[in-house]
mmCIF file of the N, C-alpha and C atoms, coordinates in Angstrom:
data_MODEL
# 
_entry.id   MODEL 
# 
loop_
_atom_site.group_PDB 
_atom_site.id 
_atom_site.type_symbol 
_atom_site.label_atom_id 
_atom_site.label_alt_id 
_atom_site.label_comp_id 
_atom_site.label_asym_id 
_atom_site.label_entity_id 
_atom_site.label_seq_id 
_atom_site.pdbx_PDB_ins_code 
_atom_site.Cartn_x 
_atom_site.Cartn_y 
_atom_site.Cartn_z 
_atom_site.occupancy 
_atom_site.B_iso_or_equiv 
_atom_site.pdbx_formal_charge 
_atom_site.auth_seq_id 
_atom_site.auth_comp_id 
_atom_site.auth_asym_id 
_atom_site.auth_atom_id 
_atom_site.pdbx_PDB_model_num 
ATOM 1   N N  . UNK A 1 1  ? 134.574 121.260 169.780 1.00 0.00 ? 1  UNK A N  1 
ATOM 2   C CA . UNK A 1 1  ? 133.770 120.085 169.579 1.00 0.00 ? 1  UNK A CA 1 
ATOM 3   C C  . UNK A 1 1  ? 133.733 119.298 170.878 1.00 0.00 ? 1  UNK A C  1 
ATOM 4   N N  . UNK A 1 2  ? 132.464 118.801 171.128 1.00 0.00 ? 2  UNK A N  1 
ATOM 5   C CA . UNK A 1 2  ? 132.132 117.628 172.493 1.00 0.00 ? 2  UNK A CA 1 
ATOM 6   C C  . UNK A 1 2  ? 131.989 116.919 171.676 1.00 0.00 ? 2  UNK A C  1 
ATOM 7   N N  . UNK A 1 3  ? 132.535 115.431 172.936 1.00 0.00 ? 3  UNK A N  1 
ATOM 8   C CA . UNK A 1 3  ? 132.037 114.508 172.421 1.00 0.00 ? 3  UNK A CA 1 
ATOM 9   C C  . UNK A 1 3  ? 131.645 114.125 173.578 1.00 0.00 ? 3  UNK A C  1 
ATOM 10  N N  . UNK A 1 4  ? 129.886 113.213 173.954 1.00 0.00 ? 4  UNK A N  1 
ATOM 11  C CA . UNK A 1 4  ? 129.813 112.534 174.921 1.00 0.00 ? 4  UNK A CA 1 
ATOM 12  C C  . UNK A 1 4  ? 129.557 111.309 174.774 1.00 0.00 ? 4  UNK A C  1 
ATOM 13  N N  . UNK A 1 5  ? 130.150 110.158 175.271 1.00 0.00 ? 5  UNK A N  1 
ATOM 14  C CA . UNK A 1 5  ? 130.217 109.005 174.768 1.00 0.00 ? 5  UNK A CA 1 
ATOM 15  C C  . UNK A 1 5  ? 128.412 108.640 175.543 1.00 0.00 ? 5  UNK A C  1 
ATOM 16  N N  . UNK A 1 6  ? 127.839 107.506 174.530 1.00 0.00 ? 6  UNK A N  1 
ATOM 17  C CA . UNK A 1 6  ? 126.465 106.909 175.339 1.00 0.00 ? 6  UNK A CA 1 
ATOM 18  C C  . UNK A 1 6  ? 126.772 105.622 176.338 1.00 0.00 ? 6  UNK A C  1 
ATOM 19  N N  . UNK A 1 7  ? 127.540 105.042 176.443 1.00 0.00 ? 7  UNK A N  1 
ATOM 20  C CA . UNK A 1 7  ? 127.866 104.250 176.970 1.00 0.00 ? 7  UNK A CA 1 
ATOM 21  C C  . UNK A 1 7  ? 129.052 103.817 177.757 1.00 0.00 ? 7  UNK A C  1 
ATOM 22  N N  . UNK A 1 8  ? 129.121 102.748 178.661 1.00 0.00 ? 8  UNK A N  1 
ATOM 23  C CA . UNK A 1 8  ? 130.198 103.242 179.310 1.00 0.00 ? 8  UNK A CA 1 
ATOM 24  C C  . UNK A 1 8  ? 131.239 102.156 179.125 1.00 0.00 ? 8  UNK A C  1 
ATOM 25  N N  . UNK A 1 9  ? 132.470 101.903 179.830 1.00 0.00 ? 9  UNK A N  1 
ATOM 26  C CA . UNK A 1 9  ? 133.458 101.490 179.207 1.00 0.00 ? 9  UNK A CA 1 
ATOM 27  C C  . UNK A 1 9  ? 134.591 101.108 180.026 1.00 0.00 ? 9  UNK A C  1 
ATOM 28  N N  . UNK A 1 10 ? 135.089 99.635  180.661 1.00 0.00 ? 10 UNK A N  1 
ATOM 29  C CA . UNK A 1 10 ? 135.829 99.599  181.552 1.00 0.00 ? 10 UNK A CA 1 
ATOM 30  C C  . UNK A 1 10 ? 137.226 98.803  181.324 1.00 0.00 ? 10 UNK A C  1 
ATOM 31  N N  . UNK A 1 11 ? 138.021 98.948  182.057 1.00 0.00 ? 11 UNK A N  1 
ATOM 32  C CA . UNK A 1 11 ? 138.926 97.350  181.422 1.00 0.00 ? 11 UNK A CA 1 
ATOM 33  C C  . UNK A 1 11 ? 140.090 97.902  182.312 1.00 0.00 ? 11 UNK A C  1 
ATOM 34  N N  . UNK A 1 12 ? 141.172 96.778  182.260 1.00 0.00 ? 12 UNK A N  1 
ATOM 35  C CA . UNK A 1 12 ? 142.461 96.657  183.953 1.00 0.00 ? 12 UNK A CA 1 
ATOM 36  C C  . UNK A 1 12 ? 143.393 96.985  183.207 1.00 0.00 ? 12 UNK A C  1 
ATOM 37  N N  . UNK A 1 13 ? 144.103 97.471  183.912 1.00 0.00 ? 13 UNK A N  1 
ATOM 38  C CA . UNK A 1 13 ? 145.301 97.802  183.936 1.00 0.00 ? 13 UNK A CA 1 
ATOM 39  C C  . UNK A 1 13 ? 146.043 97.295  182.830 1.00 0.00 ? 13 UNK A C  1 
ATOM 40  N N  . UNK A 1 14 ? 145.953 95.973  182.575 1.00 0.00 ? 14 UNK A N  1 
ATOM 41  C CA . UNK A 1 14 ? 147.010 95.102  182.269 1.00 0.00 ? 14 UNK A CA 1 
ATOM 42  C C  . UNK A 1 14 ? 146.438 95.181  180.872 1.00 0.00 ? 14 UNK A C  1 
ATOM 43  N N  . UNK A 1 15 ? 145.321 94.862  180.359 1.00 0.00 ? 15 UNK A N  1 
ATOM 44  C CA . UNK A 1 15 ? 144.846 95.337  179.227 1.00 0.00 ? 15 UNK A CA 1 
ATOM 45  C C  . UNK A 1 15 ? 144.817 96.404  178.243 1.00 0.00 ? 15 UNK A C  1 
ATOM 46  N N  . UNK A 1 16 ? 144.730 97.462  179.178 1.00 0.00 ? 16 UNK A N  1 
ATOM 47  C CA . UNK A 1 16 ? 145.152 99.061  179.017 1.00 0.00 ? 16 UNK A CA 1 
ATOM 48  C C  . UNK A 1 16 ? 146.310 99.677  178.802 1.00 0.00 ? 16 UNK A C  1 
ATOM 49  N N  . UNK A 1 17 ? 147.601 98.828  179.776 1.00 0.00 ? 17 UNK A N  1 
ATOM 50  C CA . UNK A 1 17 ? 148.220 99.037  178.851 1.00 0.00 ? 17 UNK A CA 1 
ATOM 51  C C  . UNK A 1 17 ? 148.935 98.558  177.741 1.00 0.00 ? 17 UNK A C  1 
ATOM 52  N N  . UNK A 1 18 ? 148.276 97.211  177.105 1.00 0.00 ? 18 UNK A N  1 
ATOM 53  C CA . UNK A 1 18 ? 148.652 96.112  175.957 1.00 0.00 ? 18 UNK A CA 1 
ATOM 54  C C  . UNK A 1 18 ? 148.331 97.350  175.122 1.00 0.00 ? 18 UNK A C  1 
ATOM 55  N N  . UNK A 1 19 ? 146.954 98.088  175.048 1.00 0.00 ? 19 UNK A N  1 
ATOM 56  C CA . UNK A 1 19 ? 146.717 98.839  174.355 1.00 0.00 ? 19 UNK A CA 1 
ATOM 57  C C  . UNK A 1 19 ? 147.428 99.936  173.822 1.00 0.00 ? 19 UNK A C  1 
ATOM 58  N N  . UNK A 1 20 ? 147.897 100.355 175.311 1.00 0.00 ? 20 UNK A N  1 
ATOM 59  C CA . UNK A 1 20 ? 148.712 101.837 174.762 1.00 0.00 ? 20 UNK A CA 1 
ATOM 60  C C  . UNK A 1 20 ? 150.339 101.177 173.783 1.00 0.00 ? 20 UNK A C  1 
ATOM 61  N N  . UNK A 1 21 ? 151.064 100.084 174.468 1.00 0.00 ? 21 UNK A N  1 
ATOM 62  C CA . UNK A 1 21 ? 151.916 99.192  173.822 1.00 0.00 ? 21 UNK A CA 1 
ATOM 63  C C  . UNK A 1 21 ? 151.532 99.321  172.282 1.00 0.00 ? 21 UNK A C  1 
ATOM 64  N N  . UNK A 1 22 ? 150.227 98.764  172.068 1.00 0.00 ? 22 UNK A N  1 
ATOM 65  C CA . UNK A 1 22 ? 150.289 98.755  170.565 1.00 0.00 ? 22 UNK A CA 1 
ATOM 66  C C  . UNK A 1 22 ? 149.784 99.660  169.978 1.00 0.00 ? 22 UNK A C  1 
ATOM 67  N N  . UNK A 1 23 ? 150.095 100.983 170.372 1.00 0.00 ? 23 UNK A N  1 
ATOM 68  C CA . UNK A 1 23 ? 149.339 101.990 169.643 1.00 0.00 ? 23 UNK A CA 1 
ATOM 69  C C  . UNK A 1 23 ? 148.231 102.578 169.366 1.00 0.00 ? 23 UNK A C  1 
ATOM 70  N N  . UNK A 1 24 ? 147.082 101.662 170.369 1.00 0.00 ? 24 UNK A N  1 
ATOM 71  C CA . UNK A 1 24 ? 145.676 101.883 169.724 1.00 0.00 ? 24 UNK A CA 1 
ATOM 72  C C  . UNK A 1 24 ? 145.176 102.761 170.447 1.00 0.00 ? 24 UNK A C  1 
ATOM 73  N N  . UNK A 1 25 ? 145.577 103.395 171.387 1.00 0.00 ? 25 UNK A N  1 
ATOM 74  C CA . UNK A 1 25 ? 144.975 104.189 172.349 1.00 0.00 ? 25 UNK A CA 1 
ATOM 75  C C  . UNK A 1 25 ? 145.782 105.269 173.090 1.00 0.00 ? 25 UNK A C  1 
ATOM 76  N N  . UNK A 1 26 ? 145.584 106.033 174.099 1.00 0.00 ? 26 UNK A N  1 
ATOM 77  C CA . UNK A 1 26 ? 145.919 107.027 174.698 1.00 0.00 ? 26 UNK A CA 1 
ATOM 78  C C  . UNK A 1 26 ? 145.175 106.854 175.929 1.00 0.00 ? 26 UNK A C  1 
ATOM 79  N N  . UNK A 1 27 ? 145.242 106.686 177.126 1.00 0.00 ? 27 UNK A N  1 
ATOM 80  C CA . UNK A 1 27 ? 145.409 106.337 178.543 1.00 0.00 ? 27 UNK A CA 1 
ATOM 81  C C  . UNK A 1 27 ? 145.478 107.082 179.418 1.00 0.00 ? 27 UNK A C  1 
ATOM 82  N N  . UNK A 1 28 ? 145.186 107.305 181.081 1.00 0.00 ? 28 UNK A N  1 
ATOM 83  C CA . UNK A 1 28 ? 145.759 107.439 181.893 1.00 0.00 ? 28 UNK A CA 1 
ATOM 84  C C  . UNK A 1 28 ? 145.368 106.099 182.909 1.00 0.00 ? 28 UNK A C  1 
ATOM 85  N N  . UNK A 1 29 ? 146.298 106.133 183.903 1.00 0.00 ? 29 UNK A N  1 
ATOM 86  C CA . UNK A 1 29 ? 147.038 105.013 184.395 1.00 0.00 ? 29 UNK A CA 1 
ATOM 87  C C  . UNK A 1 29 ? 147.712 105.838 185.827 1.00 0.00 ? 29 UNK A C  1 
ATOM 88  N N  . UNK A 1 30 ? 147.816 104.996 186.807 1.00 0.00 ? 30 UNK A N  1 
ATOM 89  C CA . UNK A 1 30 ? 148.772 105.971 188.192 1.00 0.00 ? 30 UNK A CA 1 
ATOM 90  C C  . UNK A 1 30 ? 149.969 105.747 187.838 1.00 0.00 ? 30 UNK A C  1 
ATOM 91  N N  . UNK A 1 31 ? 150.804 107.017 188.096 1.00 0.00 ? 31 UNK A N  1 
ATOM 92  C CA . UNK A 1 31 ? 152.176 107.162 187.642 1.00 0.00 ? 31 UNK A CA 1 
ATOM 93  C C  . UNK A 1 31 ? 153.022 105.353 188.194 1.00 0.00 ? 31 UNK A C  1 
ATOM 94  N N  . UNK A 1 32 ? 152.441 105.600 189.568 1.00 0.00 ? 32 UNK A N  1 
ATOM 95  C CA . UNK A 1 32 ? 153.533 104.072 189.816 1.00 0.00 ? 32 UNK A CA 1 
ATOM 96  C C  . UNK A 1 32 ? 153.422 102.934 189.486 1.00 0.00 ? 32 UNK A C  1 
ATOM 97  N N  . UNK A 1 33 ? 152.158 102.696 188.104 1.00 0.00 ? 33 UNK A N  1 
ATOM 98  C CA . UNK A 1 33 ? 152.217 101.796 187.637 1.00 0.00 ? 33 UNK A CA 1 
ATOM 99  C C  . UNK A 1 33 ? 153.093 101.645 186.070 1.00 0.00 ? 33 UNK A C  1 
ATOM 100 N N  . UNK A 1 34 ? 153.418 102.945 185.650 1.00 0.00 ? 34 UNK A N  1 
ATOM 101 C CA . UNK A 1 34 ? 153.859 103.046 184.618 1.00 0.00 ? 34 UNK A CA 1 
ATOM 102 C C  . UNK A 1 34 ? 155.118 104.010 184.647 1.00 0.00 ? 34 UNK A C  1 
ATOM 103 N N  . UNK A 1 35 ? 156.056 103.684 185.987 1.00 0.00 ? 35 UNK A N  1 
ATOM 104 C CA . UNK A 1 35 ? 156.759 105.156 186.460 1.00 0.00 ? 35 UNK A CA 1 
ATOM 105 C C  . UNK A 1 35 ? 158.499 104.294 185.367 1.00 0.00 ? 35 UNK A C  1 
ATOM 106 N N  . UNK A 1 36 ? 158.365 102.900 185.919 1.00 0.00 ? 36 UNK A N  1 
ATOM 107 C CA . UNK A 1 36 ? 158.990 102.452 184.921 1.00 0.00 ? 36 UNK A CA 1 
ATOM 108 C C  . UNK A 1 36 ? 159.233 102.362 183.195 1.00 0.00 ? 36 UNK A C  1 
ATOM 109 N N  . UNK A 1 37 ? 158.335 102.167 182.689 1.00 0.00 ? 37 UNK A N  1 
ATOM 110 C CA . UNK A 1 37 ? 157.886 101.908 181.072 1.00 0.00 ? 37 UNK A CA 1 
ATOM 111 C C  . UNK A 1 37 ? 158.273 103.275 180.808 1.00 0.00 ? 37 UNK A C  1 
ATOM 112 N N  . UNK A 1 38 ? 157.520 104.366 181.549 1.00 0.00 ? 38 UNK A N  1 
ATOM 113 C CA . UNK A 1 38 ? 158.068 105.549 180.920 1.00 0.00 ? 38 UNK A CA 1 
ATOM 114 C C  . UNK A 1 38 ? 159.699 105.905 181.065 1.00 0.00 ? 38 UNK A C  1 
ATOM 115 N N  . UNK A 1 39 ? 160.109 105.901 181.972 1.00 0.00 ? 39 UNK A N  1 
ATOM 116 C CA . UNK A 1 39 ? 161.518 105.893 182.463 1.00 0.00 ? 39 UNK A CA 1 
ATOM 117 C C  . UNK A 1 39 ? 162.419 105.416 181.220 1.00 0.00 ? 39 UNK A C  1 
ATOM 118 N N  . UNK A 1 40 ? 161.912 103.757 181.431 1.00 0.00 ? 40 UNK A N  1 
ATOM 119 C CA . UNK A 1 40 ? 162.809 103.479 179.964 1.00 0.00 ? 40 UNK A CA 1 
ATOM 120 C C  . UNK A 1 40 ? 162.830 103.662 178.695 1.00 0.00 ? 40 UNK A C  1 
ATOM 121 N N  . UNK A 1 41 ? 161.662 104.969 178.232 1.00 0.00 ? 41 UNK A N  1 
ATOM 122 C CA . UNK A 1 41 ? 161.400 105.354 177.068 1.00 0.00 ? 41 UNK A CA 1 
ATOM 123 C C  . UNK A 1 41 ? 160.437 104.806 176.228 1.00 0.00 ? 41 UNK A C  1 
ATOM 124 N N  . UNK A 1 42 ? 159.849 103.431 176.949 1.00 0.00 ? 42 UNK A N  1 
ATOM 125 C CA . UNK A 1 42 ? 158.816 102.465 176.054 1.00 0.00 ? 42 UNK A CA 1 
ATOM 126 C C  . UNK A 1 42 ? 157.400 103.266 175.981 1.00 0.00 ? 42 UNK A C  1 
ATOM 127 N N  . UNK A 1 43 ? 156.812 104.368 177.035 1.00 0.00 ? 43 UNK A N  1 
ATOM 128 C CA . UNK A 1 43 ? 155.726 104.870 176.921 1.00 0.00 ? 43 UNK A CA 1 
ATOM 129 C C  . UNK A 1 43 ? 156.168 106.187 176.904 1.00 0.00 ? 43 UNK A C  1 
ATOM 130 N N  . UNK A 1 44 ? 155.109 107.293 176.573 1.00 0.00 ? 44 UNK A N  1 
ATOM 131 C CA . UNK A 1 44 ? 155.621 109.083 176.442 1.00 0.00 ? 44 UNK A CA 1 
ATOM 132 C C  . UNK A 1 44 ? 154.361 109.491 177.272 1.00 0.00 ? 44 UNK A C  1 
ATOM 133 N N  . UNK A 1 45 ? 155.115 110.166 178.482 1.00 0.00 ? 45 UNK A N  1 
ATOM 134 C CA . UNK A 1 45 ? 154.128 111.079 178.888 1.00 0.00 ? 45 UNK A CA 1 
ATOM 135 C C  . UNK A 1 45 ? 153.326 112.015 178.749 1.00 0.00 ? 45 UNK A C  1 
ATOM 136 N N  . UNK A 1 46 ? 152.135 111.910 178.201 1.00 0.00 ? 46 UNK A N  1 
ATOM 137 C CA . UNK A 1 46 ? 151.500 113.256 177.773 1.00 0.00 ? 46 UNK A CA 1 
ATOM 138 C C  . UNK A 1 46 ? 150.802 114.374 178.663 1.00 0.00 ? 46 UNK A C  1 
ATOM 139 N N  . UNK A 1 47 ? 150.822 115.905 178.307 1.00 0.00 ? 47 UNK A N  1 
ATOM 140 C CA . UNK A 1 47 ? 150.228 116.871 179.259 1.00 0.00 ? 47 UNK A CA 1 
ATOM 141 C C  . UNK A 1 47 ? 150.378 116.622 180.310 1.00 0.00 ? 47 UNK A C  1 
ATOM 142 N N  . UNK A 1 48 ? 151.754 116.560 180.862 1.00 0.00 ? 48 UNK A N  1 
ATOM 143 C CA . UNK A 1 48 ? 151.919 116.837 182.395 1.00 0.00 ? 48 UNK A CA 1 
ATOM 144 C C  . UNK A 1 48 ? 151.308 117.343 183.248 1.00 0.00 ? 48 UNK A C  1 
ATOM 145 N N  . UNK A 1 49 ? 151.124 118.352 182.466 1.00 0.00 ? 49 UNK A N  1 
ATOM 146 C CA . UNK A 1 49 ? 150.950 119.579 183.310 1.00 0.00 ? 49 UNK A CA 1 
ATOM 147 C C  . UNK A 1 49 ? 148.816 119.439 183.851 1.00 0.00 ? 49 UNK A C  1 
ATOM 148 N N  . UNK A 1 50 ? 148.423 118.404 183.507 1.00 0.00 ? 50 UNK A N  1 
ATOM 149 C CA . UNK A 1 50 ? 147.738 118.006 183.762 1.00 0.00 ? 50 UNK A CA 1 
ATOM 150 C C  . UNK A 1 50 ? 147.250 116.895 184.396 1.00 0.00 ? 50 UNK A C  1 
ATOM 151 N N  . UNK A 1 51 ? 148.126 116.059 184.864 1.00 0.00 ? 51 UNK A N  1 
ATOM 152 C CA . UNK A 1 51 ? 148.008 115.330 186.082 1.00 0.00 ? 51 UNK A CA 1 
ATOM 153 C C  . UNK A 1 51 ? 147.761 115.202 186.823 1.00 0.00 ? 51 UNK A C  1 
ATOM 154 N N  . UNK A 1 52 ? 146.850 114.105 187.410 1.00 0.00 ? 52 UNK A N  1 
ATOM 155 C CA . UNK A 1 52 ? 146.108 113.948 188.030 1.00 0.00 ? 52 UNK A CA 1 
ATOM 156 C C  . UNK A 1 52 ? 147.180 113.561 189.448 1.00 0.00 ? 52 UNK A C  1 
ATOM 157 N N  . UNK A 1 53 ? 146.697 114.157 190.614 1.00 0.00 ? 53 UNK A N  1 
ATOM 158 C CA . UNK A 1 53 ? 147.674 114.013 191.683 1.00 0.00 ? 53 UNK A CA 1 
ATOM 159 C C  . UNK A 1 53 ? 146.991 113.227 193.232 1.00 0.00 ? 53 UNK A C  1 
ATOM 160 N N  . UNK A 1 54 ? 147.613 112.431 193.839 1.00 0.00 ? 54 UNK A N  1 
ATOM 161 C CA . UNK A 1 54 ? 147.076 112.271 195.229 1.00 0.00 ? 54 UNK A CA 1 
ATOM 162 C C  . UNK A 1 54 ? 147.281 112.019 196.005 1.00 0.00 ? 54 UNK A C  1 
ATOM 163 N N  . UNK A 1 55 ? 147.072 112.082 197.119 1.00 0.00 ? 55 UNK A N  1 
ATOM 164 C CA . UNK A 1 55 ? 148.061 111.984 198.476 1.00 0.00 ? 55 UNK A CA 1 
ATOM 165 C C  . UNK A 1 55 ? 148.535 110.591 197.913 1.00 0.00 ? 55 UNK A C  1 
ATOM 166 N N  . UNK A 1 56 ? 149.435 110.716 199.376 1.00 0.00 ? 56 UNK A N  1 
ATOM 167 C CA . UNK A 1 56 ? 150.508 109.480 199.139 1.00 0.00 ? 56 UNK A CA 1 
ATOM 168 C C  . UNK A 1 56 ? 149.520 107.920 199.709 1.00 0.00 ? 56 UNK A C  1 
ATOM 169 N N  . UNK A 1 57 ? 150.082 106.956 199.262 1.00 0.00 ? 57 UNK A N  1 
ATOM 170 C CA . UNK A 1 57 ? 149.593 105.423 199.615 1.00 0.00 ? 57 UNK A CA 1 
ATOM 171 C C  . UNK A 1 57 ? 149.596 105.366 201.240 1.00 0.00 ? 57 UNK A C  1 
ATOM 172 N N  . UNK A 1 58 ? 148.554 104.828 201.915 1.00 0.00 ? 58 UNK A N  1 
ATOM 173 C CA . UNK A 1 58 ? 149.065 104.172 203.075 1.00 0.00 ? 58 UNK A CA 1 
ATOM 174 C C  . UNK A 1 58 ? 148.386 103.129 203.228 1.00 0.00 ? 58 UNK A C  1 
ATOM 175 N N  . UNK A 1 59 ? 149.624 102.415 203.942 1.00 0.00 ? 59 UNK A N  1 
ATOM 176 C CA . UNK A 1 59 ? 148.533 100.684 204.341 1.00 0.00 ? 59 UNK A CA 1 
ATOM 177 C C  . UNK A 1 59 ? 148.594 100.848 205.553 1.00 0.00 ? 59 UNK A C  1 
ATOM 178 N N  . UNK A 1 60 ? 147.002 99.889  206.318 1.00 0.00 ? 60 UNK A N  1 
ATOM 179 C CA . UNK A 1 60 ? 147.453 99.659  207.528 1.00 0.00 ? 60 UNK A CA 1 
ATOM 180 C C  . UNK A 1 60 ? 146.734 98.272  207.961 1.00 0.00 ? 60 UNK A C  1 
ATOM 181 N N  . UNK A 1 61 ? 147.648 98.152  209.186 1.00 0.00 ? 61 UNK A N  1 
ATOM 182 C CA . UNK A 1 61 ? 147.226 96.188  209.109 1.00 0.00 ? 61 UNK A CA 1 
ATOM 183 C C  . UNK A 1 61 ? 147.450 96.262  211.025 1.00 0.00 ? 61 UNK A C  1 
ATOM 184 N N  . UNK A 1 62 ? 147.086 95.293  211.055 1.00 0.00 ? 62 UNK A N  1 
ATOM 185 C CA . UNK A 1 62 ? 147.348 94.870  212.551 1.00 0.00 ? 62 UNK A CA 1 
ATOM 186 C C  . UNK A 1 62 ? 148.929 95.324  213.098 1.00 0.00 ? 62 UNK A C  1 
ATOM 187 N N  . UNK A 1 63 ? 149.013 95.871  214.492 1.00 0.00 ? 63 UNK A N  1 
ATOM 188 C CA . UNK A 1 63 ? 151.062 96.167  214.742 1.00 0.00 ? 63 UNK A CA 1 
ATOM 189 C C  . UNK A 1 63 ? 150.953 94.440  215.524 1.00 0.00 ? 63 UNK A C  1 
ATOM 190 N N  . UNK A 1 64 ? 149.689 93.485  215.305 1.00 0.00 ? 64 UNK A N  1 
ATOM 191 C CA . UNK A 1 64 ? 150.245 92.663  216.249 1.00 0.00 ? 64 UNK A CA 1 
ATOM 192 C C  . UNK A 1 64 ? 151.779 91.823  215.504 1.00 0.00 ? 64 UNK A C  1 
ATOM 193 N N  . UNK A 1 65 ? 152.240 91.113  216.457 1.00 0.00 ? 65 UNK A N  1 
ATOM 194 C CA . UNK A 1 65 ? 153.380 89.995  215.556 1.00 0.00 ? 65 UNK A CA 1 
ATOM 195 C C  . UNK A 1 65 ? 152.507 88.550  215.630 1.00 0.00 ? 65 UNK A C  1 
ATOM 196 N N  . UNK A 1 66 ? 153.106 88.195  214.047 1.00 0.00 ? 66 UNK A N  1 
ATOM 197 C CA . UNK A 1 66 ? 152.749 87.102  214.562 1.00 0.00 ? 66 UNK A CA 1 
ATOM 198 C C  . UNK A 1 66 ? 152.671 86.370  212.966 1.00 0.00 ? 66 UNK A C  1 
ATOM 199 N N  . UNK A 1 67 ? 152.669 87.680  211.943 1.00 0.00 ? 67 UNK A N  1 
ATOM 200 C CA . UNK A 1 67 ? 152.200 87.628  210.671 1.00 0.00 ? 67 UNK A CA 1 
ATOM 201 C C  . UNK A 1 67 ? 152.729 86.482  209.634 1.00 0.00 ? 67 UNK A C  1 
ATOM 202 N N  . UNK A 1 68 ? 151.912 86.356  208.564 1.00 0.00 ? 68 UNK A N  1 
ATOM 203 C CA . UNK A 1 68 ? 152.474 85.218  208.114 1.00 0.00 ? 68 UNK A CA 1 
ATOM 204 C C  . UNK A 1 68 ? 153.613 85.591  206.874 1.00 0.00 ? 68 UNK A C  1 
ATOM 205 N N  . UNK A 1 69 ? 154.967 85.094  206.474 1.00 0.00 ? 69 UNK A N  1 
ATOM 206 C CA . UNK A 1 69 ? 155.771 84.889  205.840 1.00 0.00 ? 69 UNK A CA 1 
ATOM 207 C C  . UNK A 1 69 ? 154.546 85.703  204.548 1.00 0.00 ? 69 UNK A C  1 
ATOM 208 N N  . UNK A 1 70 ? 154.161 85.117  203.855 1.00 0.00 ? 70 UNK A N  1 
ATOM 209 C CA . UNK A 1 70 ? 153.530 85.711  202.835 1.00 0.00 ? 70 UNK A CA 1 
ATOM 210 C C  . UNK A 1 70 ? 152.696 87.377  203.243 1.00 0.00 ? 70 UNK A C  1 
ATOM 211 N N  . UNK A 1 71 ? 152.181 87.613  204.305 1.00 0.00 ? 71 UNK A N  1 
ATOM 212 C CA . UNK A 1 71 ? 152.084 88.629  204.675 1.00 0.00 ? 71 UNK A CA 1 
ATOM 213 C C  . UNK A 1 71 ? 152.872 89.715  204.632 1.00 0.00 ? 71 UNK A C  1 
ATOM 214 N N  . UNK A 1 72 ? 154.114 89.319  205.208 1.00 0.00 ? 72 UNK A N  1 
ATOM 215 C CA . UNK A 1 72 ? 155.330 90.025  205.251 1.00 0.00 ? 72 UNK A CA 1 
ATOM 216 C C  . UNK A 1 72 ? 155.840 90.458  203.976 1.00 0.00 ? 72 UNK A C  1 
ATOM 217 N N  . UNK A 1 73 ? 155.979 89.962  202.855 1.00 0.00 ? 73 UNK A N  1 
ATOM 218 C CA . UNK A 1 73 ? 156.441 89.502  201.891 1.00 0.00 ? 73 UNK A CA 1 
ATOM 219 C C  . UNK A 1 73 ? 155.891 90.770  200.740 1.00 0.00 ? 73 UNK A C  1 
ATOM 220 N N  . UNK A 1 74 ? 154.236 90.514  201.129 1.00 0.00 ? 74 UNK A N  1 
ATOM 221 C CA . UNK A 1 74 ? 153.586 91.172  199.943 1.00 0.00 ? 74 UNK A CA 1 
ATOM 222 C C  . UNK A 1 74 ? 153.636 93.021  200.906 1.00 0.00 ? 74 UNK A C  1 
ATOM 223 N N  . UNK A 1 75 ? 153.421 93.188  202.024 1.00 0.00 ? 75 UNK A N  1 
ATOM 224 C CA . UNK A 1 75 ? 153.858 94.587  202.737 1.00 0.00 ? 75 UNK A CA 1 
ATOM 225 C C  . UNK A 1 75 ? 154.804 95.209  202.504 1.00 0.00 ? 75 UNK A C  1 
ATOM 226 N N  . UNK A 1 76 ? 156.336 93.920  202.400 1.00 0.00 ? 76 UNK A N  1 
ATOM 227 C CA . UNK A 1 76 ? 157.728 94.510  202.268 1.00 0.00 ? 76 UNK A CA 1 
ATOM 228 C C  . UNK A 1 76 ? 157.613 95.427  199.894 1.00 0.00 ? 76 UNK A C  1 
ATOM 229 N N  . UNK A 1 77 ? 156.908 94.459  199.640 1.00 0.00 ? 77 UNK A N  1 
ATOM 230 C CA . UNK A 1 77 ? 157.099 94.551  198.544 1.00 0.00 ? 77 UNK A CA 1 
ATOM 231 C C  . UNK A 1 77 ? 156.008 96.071  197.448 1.00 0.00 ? 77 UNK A C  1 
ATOM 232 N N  . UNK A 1 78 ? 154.892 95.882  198.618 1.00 0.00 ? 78 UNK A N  1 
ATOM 233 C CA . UNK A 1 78 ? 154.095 97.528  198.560 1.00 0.00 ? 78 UNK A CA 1 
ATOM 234 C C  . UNK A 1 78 ? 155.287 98.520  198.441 1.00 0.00 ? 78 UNK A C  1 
ATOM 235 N N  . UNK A 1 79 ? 155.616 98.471  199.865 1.00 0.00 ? 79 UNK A N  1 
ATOM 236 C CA . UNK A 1 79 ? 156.420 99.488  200.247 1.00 0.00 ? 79 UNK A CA 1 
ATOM 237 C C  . UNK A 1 79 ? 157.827 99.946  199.363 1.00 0.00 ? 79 UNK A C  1 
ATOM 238 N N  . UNK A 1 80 ? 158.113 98.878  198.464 1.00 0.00 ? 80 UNK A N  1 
ATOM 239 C CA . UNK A 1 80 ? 159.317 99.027  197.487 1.00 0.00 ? 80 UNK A CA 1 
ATOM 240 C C  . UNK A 1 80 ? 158.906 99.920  196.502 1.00 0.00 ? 80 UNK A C  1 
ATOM 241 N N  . UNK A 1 81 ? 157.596 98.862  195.983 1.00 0.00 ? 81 UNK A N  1 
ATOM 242 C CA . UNK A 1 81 ? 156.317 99.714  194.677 1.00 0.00 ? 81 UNK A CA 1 
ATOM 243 C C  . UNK A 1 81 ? 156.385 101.327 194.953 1.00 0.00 ? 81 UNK A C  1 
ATOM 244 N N  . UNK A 1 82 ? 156.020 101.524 196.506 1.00 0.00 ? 82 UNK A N  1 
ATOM 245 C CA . UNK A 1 82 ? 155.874 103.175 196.711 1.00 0.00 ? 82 UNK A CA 1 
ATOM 246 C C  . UNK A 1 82 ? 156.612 104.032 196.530 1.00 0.00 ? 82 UNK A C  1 
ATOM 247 N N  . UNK A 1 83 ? 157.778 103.405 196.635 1.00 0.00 ? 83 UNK A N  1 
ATOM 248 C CA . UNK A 1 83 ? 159.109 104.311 197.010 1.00 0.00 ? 83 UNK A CA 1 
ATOM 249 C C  . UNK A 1 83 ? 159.494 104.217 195.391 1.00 0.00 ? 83 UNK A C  1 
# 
């Protein structure tokens, strides 16, 4: 059986996963947003073996110095997210 939906259909992260939380749905999502929730058993990974994969994150910004405290801050804190 197909199904093709007629219309289309969007919504964030944060919504998406209230949804999967309460049961109403089934999702995908990038692992490092949900590498936690699953970890602690609150979400179940389905069909692994079908995952969607992609190179790794990179940022890039000025090497000048000079940056601001909040700059620093939200870079140091990417880089935690990645790892």
């Amino acid at each position: 059986m197909t199904f093709t939906p007629k219309s289309q259909f969007s919504i964030n992260n944060h919504l998406r996963l209230q949804a999967v939380s309460d049961g109403l749905v089934i999702t995908w999502v990038a692992h490092m947003i949900v590498a936690d929730t699953i970890h602690s058993g609150k979400l179940v990974e389905l069909l692994p073996e079908y995952a969607i994969t992609y190179d790794p994150l990179y940022l890039y910004y000025p090497s000048r110095r000079g940056h601001s405290n909040v700059f620093n801050l939200i870079v140091d804190a990417l880089k935690v997210k990645a790892a």
